[in-house]
DSSP file (Angstrom, degrees, kcal/mol; ACC not computed):
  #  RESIDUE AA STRUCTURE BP1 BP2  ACC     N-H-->O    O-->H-N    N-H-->O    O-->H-N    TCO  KAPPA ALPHA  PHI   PSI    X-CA   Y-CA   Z-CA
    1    1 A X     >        0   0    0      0, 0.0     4,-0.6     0, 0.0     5,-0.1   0.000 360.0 360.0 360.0 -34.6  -11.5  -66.7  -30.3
    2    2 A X  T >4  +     0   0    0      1,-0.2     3,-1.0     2,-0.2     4,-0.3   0.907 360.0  55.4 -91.0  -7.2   -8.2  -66.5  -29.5
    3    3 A X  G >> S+     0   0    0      1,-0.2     4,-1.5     2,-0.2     3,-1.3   0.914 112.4  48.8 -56.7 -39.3   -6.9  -65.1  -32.8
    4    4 A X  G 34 S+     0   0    0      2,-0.2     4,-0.4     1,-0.2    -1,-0.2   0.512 108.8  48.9 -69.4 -18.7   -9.4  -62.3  -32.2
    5    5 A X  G << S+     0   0    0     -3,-1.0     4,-0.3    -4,-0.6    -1,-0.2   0.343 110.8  54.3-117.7  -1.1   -8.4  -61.7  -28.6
    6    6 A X  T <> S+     0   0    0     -3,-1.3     4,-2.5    -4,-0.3     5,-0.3   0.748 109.0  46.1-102.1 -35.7   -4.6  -61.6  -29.9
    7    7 A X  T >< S+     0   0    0     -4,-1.5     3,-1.5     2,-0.2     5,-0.2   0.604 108.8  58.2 -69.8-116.1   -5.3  -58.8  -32.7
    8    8 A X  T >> S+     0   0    0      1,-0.4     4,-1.2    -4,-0.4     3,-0.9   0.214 114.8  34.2 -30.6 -99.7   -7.3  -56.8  -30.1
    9    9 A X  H >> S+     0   0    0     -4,-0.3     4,-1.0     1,-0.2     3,-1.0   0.569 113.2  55.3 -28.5 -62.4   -4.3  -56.5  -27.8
   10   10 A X  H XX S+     0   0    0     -4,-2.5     4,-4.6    -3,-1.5     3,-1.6   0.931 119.3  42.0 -28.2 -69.7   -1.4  -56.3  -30.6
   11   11 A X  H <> S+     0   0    0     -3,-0.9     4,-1.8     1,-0.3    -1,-0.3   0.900 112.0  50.3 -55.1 -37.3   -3.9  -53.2  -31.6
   12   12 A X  H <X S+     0   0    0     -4,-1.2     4,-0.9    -3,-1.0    -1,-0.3   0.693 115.9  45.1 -71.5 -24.6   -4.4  -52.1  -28.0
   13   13 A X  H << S+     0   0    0     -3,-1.6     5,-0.3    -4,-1.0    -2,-0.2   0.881 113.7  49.4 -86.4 -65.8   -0.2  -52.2  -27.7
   14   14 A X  H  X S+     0   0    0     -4,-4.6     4,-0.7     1,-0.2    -2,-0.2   0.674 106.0  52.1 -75.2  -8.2    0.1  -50.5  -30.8
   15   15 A X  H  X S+     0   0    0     -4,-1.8     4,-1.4    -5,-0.4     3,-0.7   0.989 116.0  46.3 -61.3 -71.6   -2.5  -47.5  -30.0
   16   16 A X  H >< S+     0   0    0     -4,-0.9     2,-1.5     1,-0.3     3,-1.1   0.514 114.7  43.5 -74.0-125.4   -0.4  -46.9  -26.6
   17   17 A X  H 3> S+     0   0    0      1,-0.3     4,-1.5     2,-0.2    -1,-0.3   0.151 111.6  52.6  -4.8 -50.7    2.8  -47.1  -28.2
   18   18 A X  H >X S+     0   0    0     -2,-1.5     3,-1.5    -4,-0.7     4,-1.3   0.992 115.1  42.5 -60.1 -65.0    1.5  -44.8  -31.1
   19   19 A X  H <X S+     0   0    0     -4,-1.4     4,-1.6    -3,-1.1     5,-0.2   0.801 113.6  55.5 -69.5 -35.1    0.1  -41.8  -28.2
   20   20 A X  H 3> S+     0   0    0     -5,-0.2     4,-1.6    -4,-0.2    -1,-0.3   0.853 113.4  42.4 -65.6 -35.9    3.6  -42.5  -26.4
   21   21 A X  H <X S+     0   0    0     -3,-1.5     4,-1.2    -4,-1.5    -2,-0.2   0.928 114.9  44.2 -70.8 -44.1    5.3  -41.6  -29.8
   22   22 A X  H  < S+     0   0    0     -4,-1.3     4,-0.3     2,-0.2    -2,-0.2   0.493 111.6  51.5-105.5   8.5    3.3  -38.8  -30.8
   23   23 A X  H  X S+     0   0    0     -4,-1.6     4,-1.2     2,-0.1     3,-0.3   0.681 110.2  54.2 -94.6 -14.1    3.3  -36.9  -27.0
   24   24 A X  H  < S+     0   0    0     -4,-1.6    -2,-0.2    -5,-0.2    -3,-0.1   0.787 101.2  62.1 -58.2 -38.5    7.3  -37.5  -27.3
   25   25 A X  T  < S+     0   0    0     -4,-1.2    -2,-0.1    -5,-0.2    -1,-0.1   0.869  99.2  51.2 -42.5 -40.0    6.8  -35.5  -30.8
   26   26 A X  T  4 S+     0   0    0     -4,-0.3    -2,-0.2    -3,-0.3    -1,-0.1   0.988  92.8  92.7 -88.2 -45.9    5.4  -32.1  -28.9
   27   27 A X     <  +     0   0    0     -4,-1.2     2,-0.4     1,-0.1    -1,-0.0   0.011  58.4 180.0 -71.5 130.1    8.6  -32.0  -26.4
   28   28 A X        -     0   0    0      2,-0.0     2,-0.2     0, 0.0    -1,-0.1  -0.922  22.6-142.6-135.3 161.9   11.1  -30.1  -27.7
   29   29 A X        +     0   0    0     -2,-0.4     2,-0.3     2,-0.0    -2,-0.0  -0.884  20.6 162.2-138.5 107.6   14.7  -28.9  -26.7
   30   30 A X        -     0   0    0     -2,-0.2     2,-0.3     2,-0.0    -2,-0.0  -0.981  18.3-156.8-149.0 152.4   16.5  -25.4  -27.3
   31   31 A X        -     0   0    0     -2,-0.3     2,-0.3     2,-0.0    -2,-0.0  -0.777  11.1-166.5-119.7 164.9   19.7  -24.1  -25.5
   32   32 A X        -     0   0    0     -2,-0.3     2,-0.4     2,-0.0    -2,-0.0  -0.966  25.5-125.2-148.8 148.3   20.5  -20.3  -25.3
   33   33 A X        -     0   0    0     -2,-0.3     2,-0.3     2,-0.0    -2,-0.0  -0.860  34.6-170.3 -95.1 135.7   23.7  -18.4  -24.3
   34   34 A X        +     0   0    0     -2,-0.4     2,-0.2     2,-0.0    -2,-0.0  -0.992   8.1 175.8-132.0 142.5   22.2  -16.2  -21.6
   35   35 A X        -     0   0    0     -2,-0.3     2,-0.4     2,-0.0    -2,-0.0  -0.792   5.4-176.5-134.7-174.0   24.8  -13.3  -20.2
   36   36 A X        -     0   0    0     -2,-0.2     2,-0.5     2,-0.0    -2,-0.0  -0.952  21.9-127.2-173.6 152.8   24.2  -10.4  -17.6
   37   37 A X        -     0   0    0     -2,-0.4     2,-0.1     2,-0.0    -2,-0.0  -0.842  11.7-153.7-120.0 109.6   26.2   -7.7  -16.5
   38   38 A X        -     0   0    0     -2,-0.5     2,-0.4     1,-0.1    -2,-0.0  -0.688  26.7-150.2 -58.6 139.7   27.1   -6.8  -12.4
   39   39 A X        -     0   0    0      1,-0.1     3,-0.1    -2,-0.1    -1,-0.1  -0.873  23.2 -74.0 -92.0 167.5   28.0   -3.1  -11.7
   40   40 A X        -     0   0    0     -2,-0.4     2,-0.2     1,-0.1    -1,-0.1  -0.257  45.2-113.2 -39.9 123.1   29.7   -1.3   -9.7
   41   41 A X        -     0   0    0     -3,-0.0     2,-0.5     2,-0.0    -1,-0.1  -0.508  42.2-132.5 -44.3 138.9   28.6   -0.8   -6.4
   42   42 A X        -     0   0    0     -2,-0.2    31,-0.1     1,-0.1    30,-0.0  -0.897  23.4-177.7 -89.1 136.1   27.6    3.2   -6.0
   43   43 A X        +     0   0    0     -2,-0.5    -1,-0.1    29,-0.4    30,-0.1   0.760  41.8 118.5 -43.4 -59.8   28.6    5.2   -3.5
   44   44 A X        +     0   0    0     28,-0.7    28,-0.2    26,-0.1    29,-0.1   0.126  39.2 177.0 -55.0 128.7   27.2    7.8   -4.2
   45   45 A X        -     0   0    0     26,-0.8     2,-0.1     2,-0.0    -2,-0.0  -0.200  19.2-154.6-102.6-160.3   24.4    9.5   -1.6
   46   46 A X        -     0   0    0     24,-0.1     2,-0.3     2,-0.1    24,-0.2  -0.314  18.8-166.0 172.7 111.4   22.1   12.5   -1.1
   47   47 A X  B     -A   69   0A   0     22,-1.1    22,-1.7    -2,-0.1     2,-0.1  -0.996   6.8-144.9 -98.6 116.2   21.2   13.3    2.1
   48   48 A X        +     0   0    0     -2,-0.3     2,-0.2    20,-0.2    20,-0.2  -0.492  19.3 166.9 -97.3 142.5   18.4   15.7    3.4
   49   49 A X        -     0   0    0     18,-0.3    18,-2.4    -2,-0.1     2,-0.3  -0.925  30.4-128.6-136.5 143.8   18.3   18.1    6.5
   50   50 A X  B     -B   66   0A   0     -2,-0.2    16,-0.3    16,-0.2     3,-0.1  -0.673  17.3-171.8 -96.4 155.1   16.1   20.5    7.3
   51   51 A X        -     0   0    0     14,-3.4    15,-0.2     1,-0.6     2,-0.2   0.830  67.9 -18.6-112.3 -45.2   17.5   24.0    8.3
   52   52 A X  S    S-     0   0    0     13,-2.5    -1,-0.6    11,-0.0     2,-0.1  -0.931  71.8-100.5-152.5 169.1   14.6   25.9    9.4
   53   53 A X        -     0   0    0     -2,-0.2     2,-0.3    -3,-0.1    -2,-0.0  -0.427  36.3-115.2 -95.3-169.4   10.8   25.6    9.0
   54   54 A X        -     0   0    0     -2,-0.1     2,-0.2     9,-0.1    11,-0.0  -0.869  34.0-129.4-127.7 124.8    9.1   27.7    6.6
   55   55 A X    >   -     0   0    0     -2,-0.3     3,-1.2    90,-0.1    89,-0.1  -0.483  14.7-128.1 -53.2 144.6    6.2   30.6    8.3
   56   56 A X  T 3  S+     0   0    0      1,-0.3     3,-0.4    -2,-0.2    87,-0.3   0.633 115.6  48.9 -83.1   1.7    3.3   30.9    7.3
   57   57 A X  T 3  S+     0   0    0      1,-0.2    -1,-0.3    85,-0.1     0, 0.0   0.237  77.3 108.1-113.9  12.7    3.7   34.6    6.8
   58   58 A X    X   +     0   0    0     -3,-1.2     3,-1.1     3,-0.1    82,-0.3   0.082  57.0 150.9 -80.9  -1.2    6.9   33.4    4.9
   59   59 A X  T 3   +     0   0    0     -3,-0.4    82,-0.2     1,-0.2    80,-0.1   0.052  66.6   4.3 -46.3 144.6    4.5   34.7    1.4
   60   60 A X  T 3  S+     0   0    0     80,-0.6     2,-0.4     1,-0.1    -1,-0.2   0.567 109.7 124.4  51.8   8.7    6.2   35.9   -1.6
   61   61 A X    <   -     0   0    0     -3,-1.1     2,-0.8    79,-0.2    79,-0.5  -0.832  67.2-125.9-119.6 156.6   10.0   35.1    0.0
   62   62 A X        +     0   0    0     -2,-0.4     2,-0.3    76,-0.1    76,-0.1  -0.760  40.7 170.0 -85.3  95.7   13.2   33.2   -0.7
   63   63 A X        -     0   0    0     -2,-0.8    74,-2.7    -5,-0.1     2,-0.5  -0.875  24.9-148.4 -95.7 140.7   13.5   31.0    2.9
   64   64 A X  E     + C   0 136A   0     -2,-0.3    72,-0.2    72,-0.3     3,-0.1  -0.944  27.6 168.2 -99.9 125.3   16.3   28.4    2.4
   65   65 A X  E     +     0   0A   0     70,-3.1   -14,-3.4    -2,-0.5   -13,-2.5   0.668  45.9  21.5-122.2   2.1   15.0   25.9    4.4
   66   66 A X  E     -BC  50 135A   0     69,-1.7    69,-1.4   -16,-0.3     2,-0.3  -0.705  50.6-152.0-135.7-178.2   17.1   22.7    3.7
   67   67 A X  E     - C   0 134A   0    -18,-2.4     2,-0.9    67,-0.2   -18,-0.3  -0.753   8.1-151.9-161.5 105.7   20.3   21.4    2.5
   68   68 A X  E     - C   0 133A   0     65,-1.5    65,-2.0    -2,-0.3     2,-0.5  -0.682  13.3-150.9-105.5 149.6   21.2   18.2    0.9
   69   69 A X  E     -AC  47 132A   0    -22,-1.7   -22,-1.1    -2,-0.9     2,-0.8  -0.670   4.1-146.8 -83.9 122.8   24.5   16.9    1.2
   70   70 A X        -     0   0    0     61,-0.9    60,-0.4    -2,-0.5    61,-0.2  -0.941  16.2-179.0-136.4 128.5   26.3   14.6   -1.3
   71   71 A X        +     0   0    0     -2,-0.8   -26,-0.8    58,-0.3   -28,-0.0  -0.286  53.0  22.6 -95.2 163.3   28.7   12.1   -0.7
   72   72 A X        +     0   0    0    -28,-0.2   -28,-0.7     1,-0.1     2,-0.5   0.792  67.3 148.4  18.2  63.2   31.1    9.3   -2.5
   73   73 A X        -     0   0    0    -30,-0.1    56,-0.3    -3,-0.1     2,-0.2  -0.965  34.4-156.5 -98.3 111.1   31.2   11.3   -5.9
   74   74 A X        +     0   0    0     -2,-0.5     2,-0.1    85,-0.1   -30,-0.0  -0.703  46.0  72.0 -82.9 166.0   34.9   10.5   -7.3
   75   75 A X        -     0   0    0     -2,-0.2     3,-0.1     1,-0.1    -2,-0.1  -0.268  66.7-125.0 120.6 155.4   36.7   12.6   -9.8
   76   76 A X  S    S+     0   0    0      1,-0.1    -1,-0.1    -2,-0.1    -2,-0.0   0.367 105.5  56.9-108.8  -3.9   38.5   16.1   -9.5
   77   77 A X  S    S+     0   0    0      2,-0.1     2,-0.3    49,-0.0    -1,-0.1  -0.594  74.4 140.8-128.9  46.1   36.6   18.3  -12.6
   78   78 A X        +     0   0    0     49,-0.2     2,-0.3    -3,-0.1     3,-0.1  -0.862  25.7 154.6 -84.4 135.6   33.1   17.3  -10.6
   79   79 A X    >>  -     0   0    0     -2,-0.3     3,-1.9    47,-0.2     4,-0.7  -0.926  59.0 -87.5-131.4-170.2   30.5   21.0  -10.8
   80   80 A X  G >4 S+     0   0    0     45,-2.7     3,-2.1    -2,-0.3    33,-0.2   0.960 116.0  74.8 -69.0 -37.5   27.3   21.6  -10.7
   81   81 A X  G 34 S+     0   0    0     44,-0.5    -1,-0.2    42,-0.5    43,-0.1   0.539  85.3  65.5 -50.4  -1.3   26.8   21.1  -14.0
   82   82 A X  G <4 S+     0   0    0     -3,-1.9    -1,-0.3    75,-0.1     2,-0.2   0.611  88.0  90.7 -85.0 -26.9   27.1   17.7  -13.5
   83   83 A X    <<  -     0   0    0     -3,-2.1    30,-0.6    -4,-0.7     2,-0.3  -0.477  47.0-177.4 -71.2 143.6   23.8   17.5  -11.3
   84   84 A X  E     -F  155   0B   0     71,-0.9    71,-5.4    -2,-0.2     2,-0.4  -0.967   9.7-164.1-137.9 136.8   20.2   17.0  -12.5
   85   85 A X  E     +F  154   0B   0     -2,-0.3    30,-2.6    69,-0.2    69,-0.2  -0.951  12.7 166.9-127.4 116.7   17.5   17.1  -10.2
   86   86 A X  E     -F  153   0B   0     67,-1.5    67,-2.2    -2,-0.4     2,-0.4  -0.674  12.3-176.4-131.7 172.3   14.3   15.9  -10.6
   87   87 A X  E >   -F  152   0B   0     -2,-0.2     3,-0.5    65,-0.2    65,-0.2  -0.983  42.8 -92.1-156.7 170.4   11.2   15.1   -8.8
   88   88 A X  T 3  S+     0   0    0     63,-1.0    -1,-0.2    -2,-0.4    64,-0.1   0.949 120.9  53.3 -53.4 -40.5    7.3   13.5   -9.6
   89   89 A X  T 3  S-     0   0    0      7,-0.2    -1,-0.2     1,-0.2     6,-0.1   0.864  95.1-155.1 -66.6 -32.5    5.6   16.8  -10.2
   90   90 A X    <   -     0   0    0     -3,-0.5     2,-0.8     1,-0.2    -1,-0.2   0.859  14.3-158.3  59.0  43.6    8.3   17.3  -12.6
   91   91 A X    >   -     0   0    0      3,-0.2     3,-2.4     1,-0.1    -1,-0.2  -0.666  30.5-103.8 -34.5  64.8    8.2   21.4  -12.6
   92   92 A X  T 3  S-     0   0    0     -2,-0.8    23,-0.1     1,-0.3    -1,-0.1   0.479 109.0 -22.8  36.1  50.7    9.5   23.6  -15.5
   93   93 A X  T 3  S+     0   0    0     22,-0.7    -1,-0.3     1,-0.4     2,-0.2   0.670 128.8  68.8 113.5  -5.4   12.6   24.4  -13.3
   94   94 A X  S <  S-     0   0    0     -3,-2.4    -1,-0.4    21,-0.1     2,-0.3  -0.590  70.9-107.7-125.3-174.5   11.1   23.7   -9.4
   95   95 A X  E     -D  107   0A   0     12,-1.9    12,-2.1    -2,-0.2     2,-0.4  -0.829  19.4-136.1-122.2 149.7   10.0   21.1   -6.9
   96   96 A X  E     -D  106   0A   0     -2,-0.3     2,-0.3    10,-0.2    -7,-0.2  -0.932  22.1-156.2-124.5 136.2    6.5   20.7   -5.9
   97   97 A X        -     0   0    0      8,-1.7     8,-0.5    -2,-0.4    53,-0.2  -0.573  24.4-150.4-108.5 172.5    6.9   20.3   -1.8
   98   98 A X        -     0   0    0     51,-0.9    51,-0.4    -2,-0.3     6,-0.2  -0.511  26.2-163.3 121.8  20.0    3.5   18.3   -0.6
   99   99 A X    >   -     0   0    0      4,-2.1     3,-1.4    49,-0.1    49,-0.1  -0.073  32.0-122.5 -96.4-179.4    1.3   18.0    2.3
  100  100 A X  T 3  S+     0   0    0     47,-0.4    -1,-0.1     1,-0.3    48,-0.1   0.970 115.8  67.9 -76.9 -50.1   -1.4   14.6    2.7
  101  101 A X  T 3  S-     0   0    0      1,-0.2    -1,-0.3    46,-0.1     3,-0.1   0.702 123.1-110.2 -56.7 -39.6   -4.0   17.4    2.9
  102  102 A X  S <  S+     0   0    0     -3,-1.4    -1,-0.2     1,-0.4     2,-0.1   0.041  76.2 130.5 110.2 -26.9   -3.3   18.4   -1.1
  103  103 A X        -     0   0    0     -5,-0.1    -4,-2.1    40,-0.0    -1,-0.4  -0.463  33.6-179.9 -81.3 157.8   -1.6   21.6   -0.3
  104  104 A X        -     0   0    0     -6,-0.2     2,-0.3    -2,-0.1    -6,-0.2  -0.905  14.9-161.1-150.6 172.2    1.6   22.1   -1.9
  105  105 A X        -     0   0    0     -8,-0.5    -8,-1.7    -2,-0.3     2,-0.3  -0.974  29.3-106.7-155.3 131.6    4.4   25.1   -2.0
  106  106 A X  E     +D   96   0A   0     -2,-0.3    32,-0.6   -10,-0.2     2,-0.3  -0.676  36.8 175.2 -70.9 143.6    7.2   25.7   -4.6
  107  107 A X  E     +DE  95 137A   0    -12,-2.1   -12,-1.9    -2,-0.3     2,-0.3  -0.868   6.3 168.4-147.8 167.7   10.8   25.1   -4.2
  108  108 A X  E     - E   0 136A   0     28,-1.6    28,-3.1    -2,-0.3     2,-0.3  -0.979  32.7-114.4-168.5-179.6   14.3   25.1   -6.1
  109  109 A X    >   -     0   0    0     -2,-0.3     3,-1.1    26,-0.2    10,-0.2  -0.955  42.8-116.6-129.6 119.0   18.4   24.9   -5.9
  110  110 A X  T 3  S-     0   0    0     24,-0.4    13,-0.1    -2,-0.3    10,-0.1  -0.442  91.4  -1.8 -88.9 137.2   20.0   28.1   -6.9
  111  111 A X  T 3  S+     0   0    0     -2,-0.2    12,-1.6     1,-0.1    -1,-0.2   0.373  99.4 111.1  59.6   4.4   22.0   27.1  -10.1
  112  112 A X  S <  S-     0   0    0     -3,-1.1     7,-0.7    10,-0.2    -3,-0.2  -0.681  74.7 -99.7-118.3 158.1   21.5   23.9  -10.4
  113  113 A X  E     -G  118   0C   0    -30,-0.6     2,-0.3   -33,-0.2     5,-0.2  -0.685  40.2-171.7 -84.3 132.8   19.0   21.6  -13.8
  114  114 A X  E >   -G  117   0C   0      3,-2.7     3,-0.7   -30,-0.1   -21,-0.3  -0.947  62.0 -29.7-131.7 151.5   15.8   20.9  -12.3
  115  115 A X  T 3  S-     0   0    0    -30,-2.6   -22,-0.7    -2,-0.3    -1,-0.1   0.941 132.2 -42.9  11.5  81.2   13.4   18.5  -14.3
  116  116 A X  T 3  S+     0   0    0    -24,-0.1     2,-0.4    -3,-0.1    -1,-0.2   0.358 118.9  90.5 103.6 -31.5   15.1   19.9  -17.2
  117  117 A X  E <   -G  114   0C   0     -3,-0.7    -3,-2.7   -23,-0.1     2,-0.8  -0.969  59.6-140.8-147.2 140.8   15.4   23.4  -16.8
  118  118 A X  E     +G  113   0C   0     -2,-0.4    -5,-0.1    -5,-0.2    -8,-0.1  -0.741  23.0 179.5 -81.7 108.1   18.0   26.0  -15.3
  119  119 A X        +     0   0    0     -2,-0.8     2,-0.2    -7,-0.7    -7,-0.1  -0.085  69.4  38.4-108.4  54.2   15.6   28.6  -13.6
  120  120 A X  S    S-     0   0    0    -10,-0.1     2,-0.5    -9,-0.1     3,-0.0  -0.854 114.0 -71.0-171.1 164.6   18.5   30.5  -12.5
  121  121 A X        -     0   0    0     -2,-0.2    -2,-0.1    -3,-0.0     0, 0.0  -0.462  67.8-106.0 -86.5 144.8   21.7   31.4  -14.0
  122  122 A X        -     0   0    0     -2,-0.5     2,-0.2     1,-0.1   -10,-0.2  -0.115  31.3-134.9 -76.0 160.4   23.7   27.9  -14.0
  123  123 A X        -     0   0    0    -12,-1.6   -42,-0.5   -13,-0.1    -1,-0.1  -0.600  15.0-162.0 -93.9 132.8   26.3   27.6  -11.6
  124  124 A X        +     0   0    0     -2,-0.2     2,-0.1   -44,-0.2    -2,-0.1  -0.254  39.0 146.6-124.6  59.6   30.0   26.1  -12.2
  125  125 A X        -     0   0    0      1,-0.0   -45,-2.7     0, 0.0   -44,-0.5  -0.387  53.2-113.6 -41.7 157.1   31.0   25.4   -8.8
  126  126 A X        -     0   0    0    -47,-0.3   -47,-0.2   -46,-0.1     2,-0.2  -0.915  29.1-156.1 -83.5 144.9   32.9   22.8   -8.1
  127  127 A X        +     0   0    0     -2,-0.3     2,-0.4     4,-0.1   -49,-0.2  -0.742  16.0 169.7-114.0 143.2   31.4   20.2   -6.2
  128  128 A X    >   -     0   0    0     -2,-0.2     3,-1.9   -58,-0.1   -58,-0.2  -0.932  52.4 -68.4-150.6 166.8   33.2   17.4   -3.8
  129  129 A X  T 3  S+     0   0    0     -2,-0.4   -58,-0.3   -56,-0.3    -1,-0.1   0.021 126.3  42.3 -50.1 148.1   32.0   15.0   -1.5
  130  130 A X  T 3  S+     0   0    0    -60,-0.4    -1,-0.2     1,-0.2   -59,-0.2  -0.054  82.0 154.3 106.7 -52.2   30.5   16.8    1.7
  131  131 A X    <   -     0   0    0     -3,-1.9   -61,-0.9   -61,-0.2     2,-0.6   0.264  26.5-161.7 -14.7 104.6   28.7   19.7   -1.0
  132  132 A X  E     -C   69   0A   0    -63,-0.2     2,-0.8     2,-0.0   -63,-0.3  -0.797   4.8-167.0 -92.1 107.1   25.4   21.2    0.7
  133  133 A X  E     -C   68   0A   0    -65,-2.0   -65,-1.5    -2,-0.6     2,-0.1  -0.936  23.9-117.3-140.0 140.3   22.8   23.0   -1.7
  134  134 A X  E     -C   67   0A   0     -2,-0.8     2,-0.6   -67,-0.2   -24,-0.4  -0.135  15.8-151.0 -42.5 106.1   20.4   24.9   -0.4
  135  135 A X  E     +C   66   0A   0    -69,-1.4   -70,-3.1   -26,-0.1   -69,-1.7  -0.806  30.3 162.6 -89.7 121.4   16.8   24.1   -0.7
  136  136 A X  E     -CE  64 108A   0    -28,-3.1   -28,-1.6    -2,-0.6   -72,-0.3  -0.919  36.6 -93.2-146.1 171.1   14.5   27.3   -0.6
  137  137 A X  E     - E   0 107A   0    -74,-2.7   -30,-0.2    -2,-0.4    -1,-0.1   0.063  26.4-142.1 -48.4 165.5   10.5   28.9   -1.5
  138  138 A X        -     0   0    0    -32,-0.6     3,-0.2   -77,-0.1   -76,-0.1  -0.468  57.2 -70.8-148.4  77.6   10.2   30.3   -4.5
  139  139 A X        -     0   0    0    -78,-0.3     2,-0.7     1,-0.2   -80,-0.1   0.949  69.6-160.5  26.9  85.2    7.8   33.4   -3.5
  140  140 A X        -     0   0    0    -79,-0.5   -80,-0.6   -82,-0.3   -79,-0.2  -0.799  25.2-143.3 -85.6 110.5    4.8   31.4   -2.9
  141  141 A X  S    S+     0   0    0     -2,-0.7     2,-0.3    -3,-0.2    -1,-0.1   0.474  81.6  19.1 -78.3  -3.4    1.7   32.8   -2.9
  142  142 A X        -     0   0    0    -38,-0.1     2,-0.6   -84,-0.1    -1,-0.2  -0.871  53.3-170.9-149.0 138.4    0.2   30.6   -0.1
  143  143 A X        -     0   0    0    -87,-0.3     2,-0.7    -2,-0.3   -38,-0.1  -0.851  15.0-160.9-106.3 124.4    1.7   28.5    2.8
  144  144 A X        -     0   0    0     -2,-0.6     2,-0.2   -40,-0.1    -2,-0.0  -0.851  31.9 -96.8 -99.7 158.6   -0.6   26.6    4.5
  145  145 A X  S    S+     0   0    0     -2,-0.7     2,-0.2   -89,-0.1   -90,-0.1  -0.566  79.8  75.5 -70.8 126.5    0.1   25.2    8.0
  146  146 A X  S    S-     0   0    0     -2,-0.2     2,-0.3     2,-0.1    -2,-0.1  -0.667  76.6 -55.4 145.7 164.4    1.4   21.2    7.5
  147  147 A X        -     0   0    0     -2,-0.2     2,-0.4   -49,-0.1   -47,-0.4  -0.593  48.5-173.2 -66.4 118.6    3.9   18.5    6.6
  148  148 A X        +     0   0    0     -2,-0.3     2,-0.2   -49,-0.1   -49,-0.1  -0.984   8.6 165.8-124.4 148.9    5.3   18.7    3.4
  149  149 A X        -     0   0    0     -2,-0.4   -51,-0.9   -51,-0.4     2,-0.2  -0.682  15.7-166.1-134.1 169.6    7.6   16.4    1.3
  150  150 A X        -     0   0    0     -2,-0.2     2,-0.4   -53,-0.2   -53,-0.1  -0.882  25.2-130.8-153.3 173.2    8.9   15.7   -1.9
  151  151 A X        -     0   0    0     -2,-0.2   -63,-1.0   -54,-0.0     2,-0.3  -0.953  37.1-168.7-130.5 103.3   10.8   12.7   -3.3
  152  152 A X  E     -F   87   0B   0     -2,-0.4     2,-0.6   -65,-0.2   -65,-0.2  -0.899   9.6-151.0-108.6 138.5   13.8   14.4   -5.0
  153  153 A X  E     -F   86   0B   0    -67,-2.2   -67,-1.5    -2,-0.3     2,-0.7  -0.868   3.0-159.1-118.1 109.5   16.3   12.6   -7.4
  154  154 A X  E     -F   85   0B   0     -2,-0.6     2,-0.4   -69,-0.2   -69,-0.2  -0.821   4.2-165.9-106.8 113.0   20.1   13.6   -8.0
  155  155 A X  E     -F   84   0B   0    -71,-5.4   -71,-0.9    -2,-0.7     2,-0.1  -0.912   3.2-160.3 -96.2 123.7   21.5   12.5  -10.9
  156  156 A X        -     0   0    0     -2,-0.4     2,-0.2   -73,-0.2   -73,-0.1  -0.606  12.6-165.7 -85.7 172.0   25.4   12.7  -10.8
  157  157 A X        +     0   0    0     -2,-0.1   -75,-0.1   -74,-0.0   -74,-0.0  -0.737  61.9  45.6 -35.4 158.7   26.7   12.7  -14.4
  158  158 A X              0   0    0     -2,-0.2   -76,-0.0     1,-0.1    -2,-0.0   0.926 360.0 360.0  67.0  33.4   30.6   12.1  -15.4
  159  159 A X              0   0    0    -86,-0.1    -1,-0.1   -84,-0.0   -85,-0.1   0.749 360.0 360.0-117.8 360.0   31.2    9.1  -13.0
């Protein structure tokens, strides 16, 4: 009996030992070089103010009614031709202005790429920190009364 009760353990020892062996088998081990790159803080802003509001009887005319402003551009050969401007609606050459109702109005920057396209003939100002251009209608064929927005994106080039 007790030869029988020594094999049964021995085997019961060597089972656990075996399952200890073969769950050390699945872990495995690999190193990697991992690198990443920091930039440059930007400076660079765009800031909106509005100039006047827009009438509703303002149909089929060019109102400039805003101006954004851009800040902490370096460089001395900066023009407009370094701006792109883009926005969600992503117009042929405008901005699509917004209200929560649904209603919307066209808009643009006289010289300047928006989503893409020059609708006017392009500009080569030079541009320096401070720079204002004019946001205005583009002969709309209805205004409705209401808040309207956009989310507009100035891309500098050449910095």
């Amino acid at each position: 009996m007790k030869k029988i009760k020594s094999i049964a353990l021995s085997t019961i020892a060597v089972a656990l030992f075996g399952s200890a062996a073969m769950a050390n088998a699945a872990d495995l081990t690999a190193n990697t070089s991992v690198t990443t790159t920091v930039q440059e803080r930007s400076g660079f802003t765009a800031s909106y103010n509005e100039i006047r509001s827009i009438k509703e009887t303002d149909l089929k005319k060019i109102v400039n009614f805003g101006q954004i402003t851009l800040n902490g551009m370096t460089g001395d050969h900066l023009s407009i031709r370094n701006l792109e401007l883009t926005d969600p609606n992503r117009g042929d050459g405008y901005f699509t202005f917004t209200s929560p109702e649904g209603n919307s109005f066209k808009a643009s920057i006289y010289g300047v790429k928006i989503n893409g396209n020059i609708p006017q003939p392009w500009l080569a100002d030079k541009i320096y920190n401070g720079y204002k251009l004019t946001v205005s209608t583009l002969f709309n064929e209805s205004l409705v009364p209401g808040r309207y927005s956009d989310v507009i994106t100035v891309i500098l080039n050449g910095q």
